[in-house]
C-alpha positions as CSV (number, residue, x, y, z in Angstrom):
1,X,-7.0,-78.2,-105.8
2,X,-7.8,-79.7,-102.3
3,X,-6.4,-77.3,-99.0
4,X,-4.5,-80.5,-98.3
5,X,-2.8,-80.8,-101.4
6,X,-2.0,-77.2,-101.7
7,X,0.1,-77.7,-98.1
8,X,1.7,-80.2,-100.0
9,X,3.1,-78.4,-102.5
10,X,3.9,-75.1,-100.9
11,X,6.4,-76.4,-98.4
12,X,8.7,-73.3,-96.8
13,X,12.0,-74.3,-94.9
14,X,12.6,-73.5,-91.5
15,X,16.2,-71.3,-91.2
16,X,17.1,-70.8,-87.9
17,X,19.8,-69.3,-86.7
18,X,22.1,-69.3,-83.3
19,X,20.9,-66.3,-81.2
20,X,24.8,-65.2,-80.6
21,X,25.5,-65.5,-84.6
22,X,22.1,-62.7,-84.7
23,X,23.6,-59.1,-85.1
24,X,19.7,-57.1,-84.7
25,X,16.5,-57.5,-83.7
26,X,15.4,-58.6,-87.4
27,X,17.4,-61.0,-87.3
28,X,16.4,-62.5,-84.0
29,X,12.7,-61.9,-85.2
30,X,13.6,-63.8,-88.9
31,X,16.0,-66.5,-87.6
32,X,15.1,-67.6,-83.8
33,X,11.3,-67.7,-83.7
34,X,10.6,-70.8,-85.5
35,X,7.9,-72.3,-84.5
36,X,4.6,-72.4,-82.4
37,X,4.0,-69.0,-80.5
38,X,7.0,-67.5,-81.8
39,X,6.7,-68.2,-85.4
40,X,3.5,-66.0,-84.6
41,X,5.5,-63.2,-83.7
42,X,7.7,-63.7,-86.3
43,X,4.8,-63.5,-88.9
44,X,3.5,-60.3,-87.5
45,X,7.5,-58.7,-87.6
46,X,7.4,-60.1,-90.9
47,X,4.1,-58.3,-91.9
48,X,4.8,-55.4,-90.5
49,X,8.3,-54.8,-92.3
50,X,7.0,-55.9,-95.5
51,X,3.4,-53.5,-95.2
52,X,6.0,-50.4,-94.1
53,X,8.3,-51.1,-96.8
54,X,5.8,-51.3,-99.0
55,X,5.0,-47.6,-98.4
56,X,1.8,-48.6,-97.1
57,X,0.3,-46.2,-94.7
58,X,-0.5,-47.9,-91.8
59,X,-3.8,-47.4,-88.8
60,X,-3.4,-48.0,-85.7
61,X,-6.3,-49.4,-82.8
62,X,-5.4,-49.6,-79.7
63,X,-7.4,-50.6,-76.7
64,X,-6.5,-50.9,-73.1
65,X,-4.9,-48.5,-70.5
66,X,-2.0,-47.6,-73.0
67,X,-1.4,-43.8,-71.4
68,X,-2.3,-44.7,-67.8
69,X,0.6,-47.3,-67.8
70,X,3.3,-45.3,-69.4
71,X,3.4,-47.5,-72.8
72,X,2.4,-44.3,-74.8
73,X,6.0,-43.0,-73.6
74,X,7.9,-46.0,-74.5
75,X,7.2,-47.7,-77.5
76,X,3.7,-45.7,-79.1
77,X,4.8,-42.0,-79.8
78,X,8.3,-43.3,-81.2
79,X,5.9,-45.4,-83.9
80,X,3.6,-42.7,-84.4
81,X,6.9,-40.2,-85.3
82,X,7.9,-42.3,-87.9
83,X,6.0,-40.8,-90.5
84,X,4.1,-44.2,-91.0
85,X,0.7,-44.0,-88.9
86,X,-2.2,-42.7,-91.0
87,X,-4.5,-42.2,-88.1
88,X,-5.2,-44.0,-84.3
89,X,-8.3,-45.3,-83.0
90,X,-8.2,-45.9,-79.1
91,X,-11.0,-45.3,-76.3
92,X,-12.1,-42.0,-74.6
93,X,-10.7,-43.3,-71.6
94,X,-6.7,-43.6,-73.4
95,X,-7.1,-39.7,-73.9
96,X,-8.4,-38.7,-70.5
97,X,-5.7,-40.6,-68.9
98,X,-3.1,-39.2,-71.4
99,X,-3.5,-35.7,-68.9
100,X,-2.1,-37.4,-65.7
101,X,1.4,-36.6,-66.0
102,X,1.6,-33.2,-66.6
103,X,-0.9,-32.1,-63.7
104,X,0.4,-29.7,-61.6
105,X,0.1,-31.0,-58.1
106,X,1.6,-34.6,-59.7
107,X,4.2,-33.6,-62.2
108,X,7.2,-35.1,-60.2
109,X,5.0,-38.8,-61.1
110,X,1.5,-39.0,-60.0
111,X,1.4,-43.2,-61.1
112,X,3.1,-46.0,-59.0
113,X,3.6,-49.8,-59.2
114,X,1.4,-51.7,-57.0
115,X,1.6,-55.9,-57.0
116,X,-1.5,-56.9,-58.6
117,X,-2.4,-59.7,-56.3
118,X,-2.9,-57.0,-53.5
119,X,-5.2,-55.6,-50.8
120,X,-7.9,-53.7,-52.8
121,X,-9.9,-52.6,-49.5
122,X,-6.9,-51.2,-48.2
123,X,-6.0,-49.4,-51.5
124,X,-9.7,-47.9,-51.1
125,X,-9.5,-46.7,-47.8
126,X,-6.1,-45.0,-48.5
127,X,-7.8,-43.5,-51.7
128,X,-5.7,-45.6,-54.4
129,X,-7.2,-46.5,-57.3
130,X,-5.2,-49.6,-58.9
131,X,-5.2,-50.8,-63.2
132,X,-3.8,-53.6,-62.5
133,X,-0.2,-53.1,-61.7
134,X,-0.6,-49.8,-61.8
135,X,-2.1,-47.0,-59.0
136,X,-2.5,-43.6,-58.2
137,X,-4.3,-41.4,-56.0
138,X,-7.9,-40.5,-56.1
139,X,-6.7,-37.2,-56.0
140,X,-5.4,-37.5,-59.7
141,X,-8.9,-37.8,-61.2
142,X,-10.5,-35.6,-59.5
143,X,-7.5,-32.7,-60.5
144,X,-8.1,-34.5,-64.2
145,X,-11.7,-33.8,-64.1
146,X,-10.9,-29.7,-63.2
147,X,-8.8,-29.8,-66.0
148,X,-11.1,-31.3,-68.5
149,X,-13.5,-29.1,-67.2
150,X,-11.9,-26.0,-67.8
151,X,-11.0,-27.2,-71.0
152,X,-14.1,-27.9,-72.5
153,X,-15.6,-24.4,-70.8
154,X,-13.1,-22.5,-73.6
155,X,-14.3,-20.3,-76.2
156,X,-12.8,-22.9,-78.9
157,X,-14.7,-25.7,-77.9
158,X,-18.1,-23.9,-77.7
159,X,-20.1,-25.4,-80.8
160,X,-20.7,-28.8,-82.6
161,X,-17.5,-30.6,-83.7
162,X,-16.0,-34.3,-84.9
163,X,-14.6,-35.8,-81.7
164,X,-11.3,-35.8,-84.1
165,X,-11.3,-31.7,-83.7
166,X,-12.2,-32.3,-79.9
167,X,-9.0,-34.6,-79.3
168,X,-6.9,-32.0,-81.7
169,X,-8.0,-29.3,-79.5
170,X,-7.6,-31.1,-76.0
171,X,-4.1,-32.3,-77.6
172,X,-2.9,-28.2,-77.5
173,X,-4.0,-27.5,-74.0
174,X,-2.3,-30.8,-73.0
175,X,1.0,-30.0,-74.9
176,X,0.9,-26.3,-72.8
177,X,0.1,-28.1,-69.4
178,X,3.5,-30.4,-69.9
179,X,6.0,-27.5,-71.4
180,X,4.4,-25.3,-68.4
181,X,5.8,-28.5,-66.1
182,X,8.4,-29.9,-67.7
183,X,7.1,-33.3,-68.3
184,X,7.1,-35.4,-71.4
185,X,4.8,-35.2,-74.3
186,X,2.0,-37.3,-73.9
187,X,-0.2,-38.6,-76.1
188,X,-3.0,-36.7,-77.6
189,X,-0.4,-33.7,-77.6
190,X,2.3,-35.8,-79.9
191,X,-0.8,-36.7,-82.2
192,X,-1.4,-32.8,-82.3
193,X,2.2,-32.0,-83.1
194,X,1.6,-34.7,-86.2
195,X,-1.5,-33.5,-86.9
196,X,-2.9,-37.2,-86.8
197,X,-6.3,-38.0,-86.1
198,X,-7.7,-39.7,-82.7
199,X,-10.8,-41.5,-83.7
200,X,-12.8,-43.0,-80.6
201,X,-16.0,-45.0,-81.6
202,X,-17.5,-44.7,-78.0
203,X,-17.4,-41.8,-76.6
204,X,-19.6,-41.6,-73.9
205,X,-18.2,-44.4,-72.7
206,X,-15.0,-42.6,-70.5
207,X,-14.3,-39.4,-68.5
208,X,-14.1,-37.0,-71.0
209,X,-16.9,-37.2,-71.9
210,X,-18.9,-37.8,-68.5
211,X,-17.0,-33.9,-67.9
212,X,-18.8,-32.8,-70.9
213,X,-22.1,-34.3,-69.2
214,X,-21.4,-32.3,-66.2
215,X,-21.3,-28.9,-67.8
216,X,-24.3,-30.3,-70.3
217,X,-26.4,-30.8,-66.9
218,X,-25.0,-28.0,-65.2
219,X,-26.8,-25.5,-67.9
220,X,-29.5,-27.7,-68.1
221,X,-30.3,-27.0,-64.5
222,X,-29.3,-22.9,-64.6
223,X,-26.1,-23.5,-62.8
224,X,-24.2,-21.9,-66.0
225,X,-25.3,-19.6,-68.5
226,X,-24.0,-21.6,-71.6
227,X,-22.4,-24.7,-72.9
228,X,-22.2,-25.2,-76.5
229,X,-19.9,-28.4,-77.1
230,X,-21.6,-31.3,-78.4
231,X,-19.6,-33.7,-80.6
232,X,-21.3,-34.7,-84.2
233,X,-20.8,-38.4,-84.4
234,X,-21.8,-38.5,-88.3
235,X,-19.3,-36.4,-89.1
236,X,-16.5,-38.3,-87.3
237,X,-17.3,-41.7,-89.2
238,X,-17.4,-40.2,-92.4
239,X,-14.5,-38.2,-91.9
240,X,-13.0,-41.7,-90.9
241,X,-14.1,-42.9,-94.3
242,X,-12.3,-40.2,-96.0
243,X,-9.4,-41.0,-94.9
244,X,-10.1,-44.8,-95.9
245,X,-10.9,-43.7,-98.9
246,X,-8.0,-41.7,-99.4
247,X,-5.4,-44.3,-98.6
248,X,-7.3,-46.6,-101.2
249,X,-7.5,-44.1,-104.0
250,X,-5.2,-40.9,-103.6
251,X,-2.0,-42.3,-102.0
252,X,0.4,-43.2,-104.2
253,X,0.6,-47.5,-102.6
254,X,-3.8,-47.4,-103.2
255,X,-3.2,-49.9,-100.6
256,X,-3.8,-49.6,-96.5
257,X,-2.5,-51.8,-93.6
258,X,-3.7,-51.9,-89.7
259,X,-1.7,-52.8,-86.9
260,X,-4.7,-53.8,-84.1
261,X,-4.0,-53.9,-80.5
262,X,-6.6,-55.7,-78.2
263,X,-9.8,-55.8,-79.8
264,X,-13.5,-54.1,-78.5
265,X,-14.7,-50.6,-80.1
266,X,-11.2,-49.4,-81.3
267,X,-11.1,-52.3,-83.6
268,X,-14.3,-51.9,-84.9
269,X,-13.8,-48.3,-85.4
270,X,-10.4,-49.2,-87.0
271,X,-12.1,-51.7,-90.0
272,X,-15.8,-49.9,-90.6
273,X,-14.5,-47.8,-93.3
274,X,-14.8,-50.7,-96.0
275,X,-18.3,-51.1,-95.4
276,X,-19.3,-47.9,-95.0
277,X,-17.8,-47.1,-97.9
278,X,-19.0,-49.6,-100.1
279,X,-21.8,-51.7,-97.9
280,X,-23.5,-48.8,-97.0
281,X,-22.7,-45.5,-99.6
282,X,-22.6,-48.0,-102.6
283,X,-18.5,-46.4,-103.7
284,X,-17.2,-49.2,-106.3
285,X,-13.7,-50.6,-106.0
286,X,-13.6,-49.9,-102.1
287,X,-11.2,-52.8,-100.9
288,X,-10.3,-54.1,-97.0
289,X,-7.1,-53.5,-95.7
290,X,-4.1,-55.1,-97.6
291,X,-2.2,-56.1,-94.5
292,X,-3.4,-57.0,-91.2
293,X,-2.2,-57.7,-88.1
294,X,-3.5,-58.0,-84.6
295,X,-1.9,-59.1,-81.1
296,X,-5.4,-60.2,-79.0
297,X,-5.6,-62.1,-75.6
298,X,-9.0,-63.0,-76.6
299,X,-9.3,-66.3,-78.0
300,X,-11.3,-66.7,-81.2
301,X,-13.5,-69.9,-79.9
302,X,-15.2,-66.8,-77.7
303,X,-17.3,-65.8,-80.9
304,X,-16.6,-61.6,-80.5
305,X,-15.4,-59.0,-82.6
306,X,-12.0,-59.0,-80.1
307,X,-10.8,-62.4,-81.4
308,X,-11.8,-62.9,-84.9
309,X,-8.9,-63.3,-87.1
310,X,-8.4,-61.2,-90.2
311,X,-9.4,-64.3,-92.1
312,X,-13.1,-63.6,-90.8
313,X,-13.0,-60.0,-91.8
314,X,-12.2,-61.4,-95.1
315,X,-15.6,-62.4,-95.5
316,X,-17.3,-58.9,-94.4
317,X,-15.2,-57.3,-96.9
318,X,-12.9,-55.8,-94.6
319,X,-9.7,-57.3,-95.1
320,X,-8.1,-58.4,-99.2
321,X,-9.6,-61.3,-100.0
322,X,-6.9,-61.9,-102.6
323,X,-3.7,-61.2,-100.5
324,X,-4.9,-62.5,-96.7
325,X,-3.5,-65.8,-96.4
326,X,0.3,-63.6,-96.8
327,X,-0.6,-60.9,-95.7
328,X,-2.3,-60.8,-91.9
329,X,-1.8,-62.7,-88.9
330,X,-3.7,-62.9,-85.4
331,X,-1.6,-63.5,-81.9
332,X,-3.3,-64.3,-78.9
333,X,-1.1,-62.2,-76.9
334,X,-0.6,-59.5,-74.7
335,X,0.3,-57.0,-76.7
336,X,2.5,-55.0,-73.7
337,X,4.9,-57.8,-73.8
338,X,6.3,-57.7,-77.0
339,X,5.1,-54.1,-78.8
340,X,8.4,-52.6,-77.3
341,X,10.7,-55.4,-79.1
342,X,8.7,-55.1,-82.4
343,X,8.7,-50.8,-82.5
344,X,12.5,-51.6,-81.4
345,X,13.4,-53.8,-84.6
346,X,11.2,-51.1,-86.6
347,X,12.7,-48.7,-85.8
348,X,16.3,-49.9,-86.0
349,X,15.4,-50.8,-90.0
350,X,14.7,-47.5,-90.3
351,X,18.1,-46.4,-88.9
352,X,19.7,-49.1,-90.9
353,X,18.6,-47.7,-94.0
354,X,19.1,-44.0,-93.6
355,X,22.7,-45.4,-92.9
356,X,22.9,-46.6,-96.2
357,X,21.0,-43.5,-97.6
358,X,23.7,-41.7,-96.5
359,X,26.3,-44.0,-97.8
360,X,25.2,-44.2,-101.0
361,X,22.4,-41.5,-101.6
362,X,18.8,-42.6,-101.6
363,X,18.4,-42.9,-105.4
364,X,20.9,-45.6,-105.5
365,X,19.6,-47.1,-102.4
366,X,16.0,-47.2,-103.2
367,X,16.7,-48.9,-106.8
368,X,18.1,-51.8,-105.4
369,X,16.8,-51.8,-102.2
370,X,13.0,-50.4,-103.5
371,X,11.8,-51.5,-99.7
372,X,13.7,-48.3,-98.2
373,X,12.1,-46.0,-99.4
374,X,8.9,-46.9,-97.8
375,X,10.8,-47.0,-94.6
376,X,12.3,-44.0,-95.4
377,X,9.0,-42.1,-95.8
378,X,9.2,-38.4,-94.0
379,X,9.3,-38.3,-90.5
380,X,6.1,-35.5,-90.5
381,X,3.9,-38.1,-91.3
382,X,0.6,-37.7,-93.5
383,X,-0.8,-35.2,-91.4
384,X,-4.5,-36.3,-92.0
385,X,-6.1,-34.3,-89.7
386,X,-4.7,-30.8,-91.7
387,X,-6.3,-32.3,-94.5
388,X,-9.9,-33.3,-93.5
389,X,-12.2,-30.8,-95.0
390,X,-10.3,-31.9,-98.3
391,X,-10.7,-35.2,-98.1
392,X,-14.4,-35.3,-96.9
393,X,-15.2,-32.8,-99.7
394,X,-13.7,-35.4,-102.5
395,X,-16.0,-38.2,-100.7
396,X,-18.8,-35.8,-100.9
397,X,-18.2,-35.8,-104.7
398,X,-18.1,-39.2,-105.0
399,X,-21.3,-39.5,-103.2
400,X,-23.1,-37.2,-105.8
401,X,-21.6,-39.7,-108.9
402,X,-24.0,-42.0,-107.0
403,X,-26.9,-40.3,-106.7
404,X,-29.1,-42.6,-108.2
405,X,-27.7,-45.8,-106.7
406,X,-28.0,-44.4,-102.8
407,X,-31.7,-42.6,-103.7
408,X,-32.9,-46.6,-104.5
409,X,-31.6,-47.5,-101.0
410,X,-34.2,-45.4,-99.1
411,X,-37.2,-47.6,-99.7
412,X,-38.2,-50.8,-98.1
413,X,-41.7,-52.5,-97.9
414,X,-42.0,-52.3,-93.8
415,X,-45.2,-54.3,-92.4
416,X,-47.5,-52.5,-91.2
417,X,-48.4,-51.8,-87.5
């Protein structure tokens, strides 16, 4: 059967409904979005409500200045407390900026708004540093860099480690800065709480780890007696992969889906498992993600990793091949825009159904409503990062059941100088 004819045949009805006669956001997202840009947000609501009630556990990638601008406060640590997120991967420079709020000389709100069509050389000469419509003083990275610095000089951080253990570390010393001031949780502090990890695929690429450089160069040239950090990358991907590997094979949906938010190193980060896993370490039955979604401003004509659809991951393996065309969508969007009204309508589902759990116990609600119980899921979440050294030991295990396959992959006839 032709793609033509097959659009034929499959022909889905359009209900829209009045926006006054809409009692929730589902509703609004279901009903009122019917075509052209919003039926795109209506197929990523969609998506998203059917991968959570599925019980699917879900990763998160998000790129961009998500802690510098506030977001992580409004819309990203409610989603991660749902119980839902398996793990986040974001930049270096998300979990550097997370620390800005609970600095002691800035507590009372060290970031302002700024128009973004504005007077950069005058900002410069005052000492404001602008992202976008955002500023704060040059002051505020300097403090950040002192406390990064004084971090990274503790006894815990003094030998080789994932950059997952780093974060989880950095995320305690940021929780104790903002109790000691009375400022909200942050990020990186939230995902410590949950015990979720922070993967970040580039790490020399943001302020963290320039501090870290400092102290490296600083004992390199006798100026301190000793520095021991140093982050082991190859241990951080295959601890990623064992968590892939445990959302295929040990969790009880065998199924995983990603939520993607911009595009660049976190995405990539985000959807190497599947060829890692099975590209590269030779694992039989690894599948892509089962649902995908992605909110990109890149558009896909530009040829880069940002903007290809799940559709083209399809064909790298890292996406179902079986399920895509119901289960993924791309939106060429900024993703600040409408991630607030999406984590809303979420979140009120969830509310929604506890309701009804309460109404009329959960055993009765799940067997004739069976999506609540993935909604439902417990609010402590998966708690990945407690259970690492278990879950890279059973992929360590699986790699010895392939001995034979991965010992034929060393050899290759090279040509000769």
């Amino acid at each position: 059967m032709s793609i033509p004819e097959v659009a034929c045949k499959v022909r889905k009805p359009v209900a829209v409904r009045r926006v006054d006669e809409c009692d929730s956001l589902h509703d609004l997202f279901t009903h009122c979005l019917p075509a052209f840009g919003g039926a795109f947000l209506r197929r990523i609501y969609t998506i998203l409500d059917r991968a959570i009630g599925a019980g699917c556990p879900l990763t998160l990638a998000v790129s961009g200045p998500v802690t510098v601008s506030g977001q992580h406060l409004s819309w990203l640590i409610p989603l991660l407390e749902t119980g839902w997120i398996a793990y986040l991967s974001t930049t270096d420079a998300v979990c550097y900026h997370d620390g800005h709020r609970s600095l002691d000389a800035y507590k009372d709100g060290p970031i302002h708004e700024v128009p973004i069509w504005t007077d950069d050389a005058a900002l410069r000469d005052e000492g404001t540093i602008r992202v976008t419509d955002m500023a704060f003083d040059e002051g505020v990275l300097l403090d950040q860099d002192r406390f990064i610095t004084a971090c990274l000089l503790l006894p815990e951080f003094q030998k080789k480690m994932t950059g997952t253990e780093m974060r989880h570390l950095l995320g305690a010393r940021y929780a104790a800065q903002e109790r000691a001031n009375g400022v909200p949780a942050g990020l990186l502090a939230s995902c410590h709480r949950l015990a979720i990890p922070v993967l970040v695929g580039a790490p020399a690429d943001g302020s963290v780890f320039l501090n870290s450089m400092k102290l490296w160069a600083m004992r390199r040239a006798g100026m301190i007696d000793d520095y021991a950090f140093d982050l082991d990358l190859h241990a951080e991907v295959f601890e990623a992969c064992a968590y892939h590997r445990w959302g295929l094979f040990d969790n009880p949906a065998h199924a995983l889906a990603t939520v993607v938010l911009g595009g660049g190193v976190p995405k990539n980060y985000n959807l190497q498992p599947e060829p890692a896993l099975g590209q590269v370490l030779g694992l039989r039955g690894v599948r892509g993600y089962l649902f995908d979604v992605q909110i990109v401003t890149a558009p896909v004509t530009d040829g880069s990793l940002s903007s290809c659809p799940p559709a083209e991951a399809v064909t790298w393996g890292k996406v179902d091949k079986d399920a895509y065309t119901n289960t993924t969508e791309s939106m060429q969007a900024d993703y600040s825009t409408v991630m607030p009204f999406l984590v809303k309508a979420l979140l009120d589902n969830r509310a929604r159904w506890a309701r009804l759990a309460a109404e009329l116990g959960e055993d009765a609600l799940f067997e004739k409503h069976p999506e609540a119980r993935g909604y439902l899921r417990p609010k402590d979440g998966y708690r990945l990062f407690a259970a690492r050294e278990e879950l890279c030991g059973r992929l360590t295990a699986d790699l010895r059941k392939n001995r034979e396959w991965l010992i034929e992959t060393l050899g290759y006839p090279l040509a000769r100088d």
